[in-house]
Every structure is written in C-alpha cells, then in structure tokens.
Biotite code that builds the C-alpha atoms (Angstrom):
import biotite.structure as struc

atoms = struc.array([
    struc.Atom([7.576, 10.077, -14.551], chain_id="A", res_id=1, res_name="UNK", atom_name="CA", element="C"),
    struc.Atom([9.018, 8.680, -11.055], chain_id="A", res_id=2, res_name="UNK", atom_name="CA", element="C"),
    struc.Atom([7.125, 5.336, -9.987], chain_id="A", res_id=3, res_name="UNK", atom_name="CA", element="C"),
    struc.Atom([6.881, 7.408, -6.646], chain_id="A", res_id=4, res_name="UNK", atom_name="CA", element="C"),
    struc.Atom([4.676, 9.876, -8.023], chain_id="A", res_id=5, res_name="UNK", atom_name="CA", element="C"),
    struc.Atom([2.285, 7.168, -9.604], chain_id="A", res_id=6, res_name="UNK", atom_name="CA", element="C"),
    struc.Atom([1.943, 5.733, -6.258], chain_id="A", res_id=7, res_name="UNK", atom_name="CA", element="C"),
    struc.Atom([1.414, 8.756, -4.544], chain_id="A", res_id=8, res_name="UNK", atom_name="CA", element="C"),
    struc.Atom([-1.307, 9.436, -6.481], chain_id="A", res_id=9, res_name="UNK", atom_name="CA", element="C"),
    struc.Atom([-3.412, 6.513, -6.527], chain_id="A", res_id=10, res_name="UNK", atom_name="CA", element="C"),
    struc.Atom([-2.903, 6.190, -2.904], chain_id="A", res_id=11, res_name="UNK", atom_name="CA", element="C"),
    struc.Atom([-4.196, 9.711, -2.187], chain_id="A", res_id=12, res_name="UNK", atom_name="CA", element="C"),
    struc.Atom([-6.960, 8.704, -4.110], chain_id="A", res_id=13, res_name="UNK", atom_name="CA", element="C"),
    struc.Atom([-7.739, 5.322, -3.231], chain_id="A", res_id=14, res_name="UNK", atom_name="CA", element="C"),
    struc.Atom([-6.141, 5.496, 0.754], chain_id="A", res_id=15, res_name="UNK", atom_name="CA", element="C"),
    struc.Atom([-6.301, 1.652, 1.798], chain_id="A", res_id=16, res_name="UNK", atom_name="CA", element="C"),
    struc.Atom([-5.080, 0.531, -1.389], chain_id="A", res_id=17, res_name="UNK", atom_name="CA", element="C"),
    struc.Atom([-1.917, -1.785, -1.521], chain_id="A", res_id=18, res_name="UNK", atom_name="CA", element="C"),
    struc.Atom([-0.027, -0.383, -4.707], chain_id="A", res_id=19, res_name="UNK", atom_name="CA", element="C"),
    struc.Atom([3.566, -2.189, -7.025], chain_id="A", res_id=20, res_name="UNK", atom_name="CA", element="C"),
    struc.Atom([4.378, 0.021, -9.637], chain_id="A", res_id=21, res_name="UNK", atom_name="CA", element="C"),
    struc.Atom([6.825, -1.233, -11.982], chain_id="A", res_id=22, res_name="UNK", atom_name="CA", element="C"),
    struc.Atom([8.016, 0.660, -15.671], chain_id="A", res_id=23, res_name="UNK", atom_name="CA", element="C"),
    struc.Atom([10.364, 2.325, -17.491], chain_id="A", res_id=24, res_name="UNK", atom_name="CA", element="C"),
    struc.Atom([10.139, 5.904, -17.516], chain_id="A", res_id=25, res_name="UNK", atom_name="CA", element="C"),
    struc.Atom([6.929, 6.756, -20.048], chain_id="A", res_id=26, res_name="UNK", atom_name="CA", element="C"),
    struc.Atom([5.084, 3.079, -19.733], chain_id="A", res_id=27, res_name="UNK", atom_name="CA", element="C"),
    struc.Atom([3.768, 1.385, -16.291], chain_id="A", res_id=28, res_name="UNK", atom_name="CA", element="C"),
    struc.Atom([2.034, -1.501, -15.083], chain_id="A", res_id=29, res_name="UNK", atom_name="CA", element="C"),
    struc.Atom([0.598, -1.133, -12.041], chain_id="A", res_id=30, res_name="UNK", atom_name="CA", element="C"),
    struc.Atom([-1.091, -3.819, -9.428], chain_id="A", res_id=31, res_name="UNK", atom_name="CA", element="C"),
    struc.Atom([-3.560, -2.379, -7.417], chain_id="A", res_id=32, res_name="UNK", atom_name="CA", element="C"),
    struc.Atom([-5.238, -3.990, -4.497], chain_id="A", res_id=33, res_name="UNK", atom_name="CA", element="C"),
    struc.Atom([-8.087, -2.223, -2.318], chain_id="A", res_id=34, res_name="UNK", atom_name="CA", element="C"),
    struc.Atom([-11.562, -3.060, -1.130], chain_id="A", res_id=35, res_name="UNK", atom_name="CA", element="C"),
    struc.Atom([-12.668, 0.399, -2.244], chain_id="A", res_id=36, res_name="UNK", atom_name="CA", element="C"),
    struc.Atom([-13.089, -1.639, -5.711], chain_id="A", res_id=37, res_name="UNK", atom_name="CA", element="C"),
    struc.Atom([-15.767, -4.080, -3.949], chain_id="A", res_id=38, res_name="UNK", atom_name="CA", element="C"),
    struc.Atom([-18.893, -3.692, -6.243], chain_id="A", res_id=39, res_name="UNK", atom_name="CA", element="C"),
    struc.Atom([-16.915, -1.851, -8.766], chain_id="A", res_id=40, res_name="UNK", atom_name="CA", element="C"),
    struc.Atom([-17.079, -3.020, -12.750], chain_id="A", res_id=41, res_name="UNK", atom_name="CA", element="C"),
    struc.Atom([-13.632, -3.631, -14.088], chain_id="A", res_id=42, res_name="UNK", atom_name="CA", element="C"),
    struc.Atom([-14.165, -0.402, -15.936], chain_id="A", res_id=43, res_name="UNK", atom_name="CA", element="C"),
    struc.Atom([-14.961, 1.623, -12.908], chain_id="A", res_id=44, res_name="UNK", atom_name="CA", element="C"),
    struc.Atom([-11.956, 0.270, -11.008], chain_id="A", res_id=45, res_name="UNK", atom_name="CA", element="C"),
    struc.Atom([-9.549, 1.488, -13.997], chain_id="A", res_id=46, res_name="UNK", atom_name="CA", element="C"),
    struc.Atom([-11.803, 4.811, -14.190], chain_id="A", res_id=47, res_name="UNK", atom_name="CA", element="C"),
    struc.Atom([-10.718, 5.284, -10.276], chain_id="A", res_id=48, res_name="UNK", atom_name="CA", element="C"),
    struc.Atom([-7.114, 5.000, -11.093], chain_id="A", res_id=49, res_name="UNK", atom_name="CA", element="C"),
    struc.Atom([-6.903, 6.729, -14.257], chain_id="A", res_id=50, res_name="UNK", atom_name="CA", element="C"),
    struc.Atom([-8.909, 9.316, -12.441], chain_id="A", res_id=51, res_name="UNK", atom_name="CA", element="C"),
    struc.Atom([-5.715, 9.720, -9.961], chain_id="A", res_id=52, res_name="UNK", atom_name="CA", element="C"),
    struc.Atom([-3.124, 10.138, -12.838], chain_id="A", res_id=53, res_name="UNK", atom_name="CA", element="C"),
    struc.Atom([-5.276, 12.170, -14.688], chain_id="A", res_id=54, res_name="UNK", atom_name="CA", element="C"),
    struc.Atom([-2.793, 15.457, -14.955], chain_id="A", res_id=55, res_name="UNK", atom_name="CA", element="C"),
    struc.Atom([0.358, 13.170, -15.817], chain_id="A", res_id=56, res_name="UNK", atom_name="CA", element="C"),
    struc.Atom([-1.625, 11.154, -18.565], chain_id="A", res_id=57, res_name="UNK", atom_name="CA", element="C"),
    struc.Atom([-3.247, 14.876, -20.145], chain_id="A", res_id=58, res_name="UNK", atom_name="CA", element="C"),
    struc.Atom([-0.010, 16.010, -20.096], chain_id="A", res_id=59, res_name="UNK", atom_name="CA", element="C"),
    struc.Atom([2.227, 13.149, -21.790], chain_id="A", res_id=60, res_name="UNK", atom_name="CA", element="C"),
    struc.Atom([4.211, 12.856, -18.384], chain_id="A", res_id=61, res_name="UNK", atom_name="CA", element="C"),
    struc.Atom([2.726, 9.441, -18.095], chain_id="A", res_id=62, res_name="UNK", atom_name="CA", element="C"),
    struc.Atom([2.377, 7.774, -21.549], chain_id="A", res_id=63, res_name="UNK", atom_name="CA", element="C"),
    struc.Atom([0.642, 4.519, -21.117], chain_id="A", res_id=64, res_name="UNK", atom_name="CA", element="C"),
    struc.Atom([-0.174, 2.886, -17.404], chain_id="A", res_id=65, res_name="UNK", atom_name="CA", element="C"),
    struc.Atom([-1.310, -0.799, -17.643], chain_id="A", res_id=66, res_name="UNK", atom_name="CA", element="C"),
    struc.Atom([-3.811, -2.049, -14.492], chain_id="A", res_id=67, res_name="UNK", atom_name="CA", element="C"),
    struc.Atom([-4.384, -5.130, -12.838], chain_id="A", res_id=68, res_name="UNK", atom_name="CA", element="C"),
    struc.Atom([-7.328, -4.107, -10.167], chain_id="A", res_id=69, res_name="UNK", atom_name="CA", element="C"),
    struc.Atom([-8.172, -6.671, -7.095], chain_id="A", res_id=70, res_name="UNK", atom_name="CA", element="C"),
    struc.Atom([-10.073, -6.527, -4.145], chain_id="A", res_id=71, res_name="UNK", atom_name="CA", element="C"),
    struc.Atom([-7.862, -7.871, -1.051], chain_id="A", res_id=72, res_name="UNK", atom_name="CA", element="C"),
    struc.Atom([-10.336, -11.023, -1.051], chain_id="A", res_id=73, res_name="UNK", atom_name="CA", element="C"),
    struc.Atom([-9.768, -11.621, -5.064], chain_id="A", res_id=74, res_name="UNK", atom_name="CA", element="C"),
    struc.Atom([-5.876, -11.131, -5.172], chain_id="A", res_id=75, res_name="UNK", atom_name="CA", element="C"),
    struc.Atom([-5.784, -13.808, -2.562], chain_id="A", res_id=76, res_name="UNK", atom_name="CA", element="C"),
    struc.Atom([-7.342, -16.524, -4.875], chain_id="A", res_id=77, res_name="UNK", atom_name="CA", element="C"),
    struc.Atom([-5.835, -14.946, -7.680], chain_id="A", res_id=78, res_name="UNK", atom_name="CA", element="C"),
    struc.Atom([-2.291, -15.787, -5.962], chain_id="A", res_id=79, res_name="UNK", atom_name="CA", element="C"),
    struc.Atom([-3.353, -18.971, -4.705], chain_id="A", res_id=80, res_name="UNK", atom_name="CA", element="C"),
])
C-alpha cells in the first residue's frame, strides 16, 4: 500500500482536509486535519476515514491505519 493511495482516498472523501501519511508498507499513521470533523464524535471522525480506505482495509492491502483527527481550529492549540 503506497502512502499516495491513502491520501488519495481520504482526500476524495473528505476534500478540504489537510492529510501526513507516514508508514511502512502494511501499518500507517495518519494526521488528518479538516473542518468537515466540526461536531463530529471522535468515533465518527475515524468512521469518515476508515470509511475512505474501506476496500484496502477489507482486502488486507492496508493492515492497520492509526488516526489522529483535528479540526483546523483544534490542531492549532494542539500545536501550540
């Protein structure tokens, strides 16, 4: 599985978001930043990106994909 791809993916799925993939072939941790996840649990945000991977994680392409979700507003205190 090509970080490319992951990103490709979510971003089709979640357009505005800003997206850092990093892994090593079968096992990812990705950063995702969009305000698409305003109002969203921390369970619904993962559900949204899981939801874009969906065929590579059914399929064993992608084996495990670790999140970190922000809204643009949260991942600016969160850097701070």
């Amino acid at each position: 599985m090509h970080i490319d791809l992951i990103k490709k993916n979510i971003q089709n799925a979640i357009p505005d978001a800003e997206i850092s993939v990093e892994g090593d072939g079968s096992h990812f941790t990705a950063t995702i930043i969009s305000n698409a996840f305003l109002g969203e649990s921390r369970i619904k945000r993962q559900q949204m990106v899981y939801e874009a991977v969906k065929k590579e994680l059914l399929d064993g392409t992608l084996h495990a994909l670790s999140l970190k979700t922000f809204t643009k507003e949260e991942y600016a205190k969160w850097t701070n």
